[in-house]
C-alpha positions as a printed Julia matrix, in Angstrom:
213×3 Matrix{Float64}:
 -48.33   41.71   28.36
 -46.18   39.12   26.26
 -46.17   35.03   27.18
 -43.14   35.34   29.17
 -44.1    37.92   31.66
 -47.55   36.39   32.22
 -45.95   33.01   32.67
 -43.44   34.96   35.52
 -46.68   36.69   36.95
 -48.63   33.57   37.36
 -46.19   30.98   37.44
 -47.53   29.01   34.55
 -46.15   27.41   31.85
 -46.38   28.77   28.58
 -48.05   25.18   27.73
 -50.46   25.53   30.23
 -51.45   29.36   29.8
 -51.79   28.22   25.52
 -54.01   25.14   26.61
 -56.29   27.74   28.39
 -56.81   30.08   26.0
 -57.77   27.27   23.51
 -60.4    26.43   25.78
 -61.45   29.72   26.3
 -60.97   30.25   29.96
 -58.73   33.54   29.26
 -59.28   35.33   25.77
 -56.85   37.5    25.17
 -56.19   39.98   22.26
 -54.98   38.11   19.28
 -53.08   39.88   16.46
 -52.08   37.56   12.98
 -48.86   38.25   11.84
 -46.25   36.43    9.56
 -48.53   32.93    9.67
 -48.5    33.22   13.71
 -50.96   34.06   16.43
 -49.57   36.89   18.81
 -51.58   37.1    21.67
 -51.61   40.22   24.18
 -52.71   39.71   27.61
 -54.35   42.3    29.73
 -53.51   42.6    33.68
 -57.3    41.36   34.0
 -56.1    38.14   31.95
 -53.25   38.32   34.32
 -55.72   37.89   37.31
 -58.11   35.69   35.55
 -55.11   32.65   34.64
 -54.01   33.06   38.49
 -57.94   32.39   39.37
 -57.66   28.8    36.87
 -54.36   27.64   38.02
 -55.47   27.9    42.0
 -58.96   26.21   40.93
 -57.29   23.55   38.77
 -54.61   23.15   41.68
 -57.69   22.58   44.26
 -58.98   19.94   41.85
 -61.86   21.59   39.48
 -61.85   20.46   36.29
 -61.89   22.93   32.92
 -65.45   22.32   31.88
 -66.0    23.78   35.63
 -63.98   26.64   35.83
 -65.73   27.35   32.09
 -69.1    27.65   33.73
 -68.01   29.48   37.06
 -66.56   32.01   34.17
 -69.71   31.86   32.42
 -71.89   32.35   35.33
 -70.41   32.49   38.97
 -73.27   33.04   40.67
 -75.51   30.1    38.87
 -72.87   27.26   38.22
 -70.1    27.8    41.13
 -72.24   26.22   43.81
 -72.81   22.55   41.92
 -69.36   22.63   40.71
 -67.79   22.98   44.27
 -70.38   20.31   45.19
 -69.42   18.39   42.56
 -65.53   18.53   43.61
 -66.51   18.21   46.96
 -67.99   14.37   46.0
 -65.03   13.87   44.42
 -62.57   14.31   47.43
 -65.34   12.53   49.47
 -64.89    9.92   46.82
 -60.9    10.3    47.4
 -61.11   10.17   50.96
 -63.35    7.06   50.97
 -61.36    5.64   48.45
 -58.15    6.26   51.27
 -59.56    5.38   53.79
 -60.49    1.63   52.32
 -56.6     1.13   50.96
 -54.41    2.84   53.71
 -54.42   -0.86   55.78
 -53.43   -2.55   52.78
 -49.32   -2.39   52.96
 -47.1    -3.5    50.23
 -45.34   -5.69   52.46
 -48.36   -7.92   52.71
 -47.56   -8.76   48.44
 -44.6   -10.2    47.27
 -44.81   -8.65   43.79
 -46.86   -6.4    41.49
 -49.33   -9.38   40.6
 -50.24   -9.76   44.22
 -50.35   -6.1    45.55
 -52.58   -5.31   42.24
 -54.53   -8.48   43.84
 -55.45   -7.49   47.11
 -56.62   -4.01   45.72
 -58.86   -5.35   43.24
 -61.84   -5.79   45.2
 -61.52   -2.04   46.64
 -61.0    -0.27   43.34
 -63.85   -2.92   41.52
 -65.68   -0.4    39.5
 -63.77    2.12   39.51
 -62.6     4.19   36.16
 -59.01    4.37   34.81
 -57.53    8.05   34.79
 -58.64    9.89   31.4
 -55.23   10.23   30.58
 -54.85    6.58   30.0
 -57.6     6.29   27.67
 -56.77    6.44   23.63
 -58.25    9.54   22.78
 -55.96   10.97   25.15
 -53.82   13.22   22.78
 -50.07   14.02   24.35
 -49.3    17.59   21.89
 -45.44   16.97   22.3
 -45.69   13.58   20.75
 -48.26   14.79   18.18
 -46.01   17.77   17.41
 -43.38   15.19   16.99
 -45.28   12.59   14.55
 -46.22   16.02   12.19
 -42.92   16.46   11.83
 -41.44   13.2    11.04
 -44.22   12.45    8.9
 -43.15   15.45    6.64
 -39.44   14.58    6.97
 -40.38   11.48    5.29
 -42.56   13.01    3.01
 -39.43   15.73    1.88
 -37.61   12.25    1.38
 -39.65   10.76   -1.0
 -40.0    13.94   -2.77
 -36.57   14.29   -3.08
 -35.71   10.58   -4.53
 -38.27   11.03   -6.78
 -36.45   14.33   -8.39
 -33.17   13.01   -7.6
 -34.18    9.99   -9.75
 -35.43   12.08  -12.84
 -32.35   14.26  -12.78
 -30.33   11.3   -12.46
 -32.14   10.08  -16.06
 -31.96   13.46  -17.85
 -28.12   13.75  -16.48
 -27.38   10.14  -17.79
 -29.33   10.66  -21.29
 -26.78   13.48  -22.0
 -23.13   12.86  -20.58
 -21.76    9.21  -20.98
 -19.7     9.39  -17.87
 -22.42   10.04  -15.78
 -24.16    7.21  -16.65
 -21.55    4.9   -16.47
 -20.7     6.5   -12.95
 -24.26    6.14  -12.0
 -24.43    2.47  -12.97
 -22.81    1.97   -9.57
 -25.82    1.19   -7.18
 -23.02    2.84   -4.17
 -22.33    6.05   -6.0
 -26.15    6.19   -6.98
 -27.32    6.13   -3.93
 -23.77    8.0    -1.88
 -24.77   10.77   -3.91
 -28.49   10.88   -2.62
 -27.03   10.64    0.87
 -24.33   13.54    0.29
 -26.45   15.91   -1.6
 -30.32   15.4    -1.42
 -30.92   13.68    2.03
 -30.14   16.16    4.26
 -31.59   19.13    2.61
 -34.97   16.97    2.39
 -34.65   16.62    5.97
 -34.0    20.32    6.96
 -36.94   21.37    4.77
 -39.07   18.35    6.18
 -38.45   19.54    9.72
 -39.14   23.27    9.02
 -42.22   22.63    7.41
 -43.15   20.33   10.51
 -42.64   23.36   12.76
 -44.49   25.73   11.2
 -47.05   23.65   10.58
 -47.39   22.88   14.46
 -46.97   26.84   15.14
 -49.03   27.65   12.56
 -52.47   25.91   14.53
 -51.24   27.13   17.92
 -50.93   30.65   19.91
 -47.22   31.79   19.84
 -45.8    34.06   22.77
């Protein structure tokens, strides 16, 4: 079974089915062809990526759901104890802030102050820390990175056959004496191929270290 179809079965996202296969919740049959990673799932797969997306929905976390897979019978019990805490925590955590109204602050400064002594201690989400890595925005940063890097390239060759033109026809040089049609003739010609190659090689690259439907 292809990406799409388990993403209809299971009503994942294709993001969220490829994030569990890298962390091995669901391993699927994996074929390498043409650079890529083709994956195959099986109807057991199927069953196995509706089992994580109802566990993750009830709150367990992946290291968890790792373990239950491992082991049910060994690790399930002190990871449901250890999400039951943490809706304990969530209820008790409710239960302190649910008197405390907005309308008792007259901006963010004050709200934030009156919850301050009930969330003392507490942790910020993981997802606000810096190792927190967002794949879009690293996809994006890979790609613009090598855009760039196509530019430079680029001026660097447009520059030596800019010399080697100018060394052997006259007009040429003269014409390329002008700093506009020196550098209108980068931005005509050069630029944008640098930046179609750049942004290919930016998407490969970011297919080429992740599964592909």
């Amino acid at each position: 079974m292809k990406m799409k179809e388990v993403c209809a079965a299971t009503g994942l996202t294709e993001r969220a089915v490829r994030f569990y296969v890298q962390e091995q919740l669901v391993t699927p049959q994996a074929q390498r062809r043409g650079g890529c990673t083709w994956l195959d799932f099986s109807e057991a797969d199927v069953q196995r990526l509706r089992a994580v997306g109802t566990l993750r929905k009830a709150g367990f976390t992946i290291n968890e759901i790792r373990s239950m897979g491992q082991d049910f019978q060994k690790n399930a019990p002190g990871a449901s104890f250890a999400l039951r805490c943490r809706l304990q925590e969530a209820i008790d955590t409710y239960e302190r802030l649910r008197h405390i109204d907005t309308a008792q602050a007259n901006d963010l400064e004050s709200y934030a102050s009156l919850l301050e002594c009930e969330v003392n201690g507490q942790p910020i989400p993981d997802s606000d820390r810096p190792y927190h890595i967002d794949l879009g925005v690293w996809h994006d940063r890979v790609e613009w990175l090598l855009m760039l890097g196509a530019v430079w390239l680029f001026w660097r060759l447009y520059n030596g056959a800019v010399d080697l033109l100018s060394d052997r026809f006259t007009l040429l040089s003269i014409a390329f004496w002008n700093p506009l049609v020196y550098f209108l003739l980068f931005v005509i010609l050069p630029l944008p191929i640098a930046l179609v190659l750049g942004s290919r090689a930016g998407k490969w690259l970011c297919r080429h270290f992740e599964y592909v439907p």
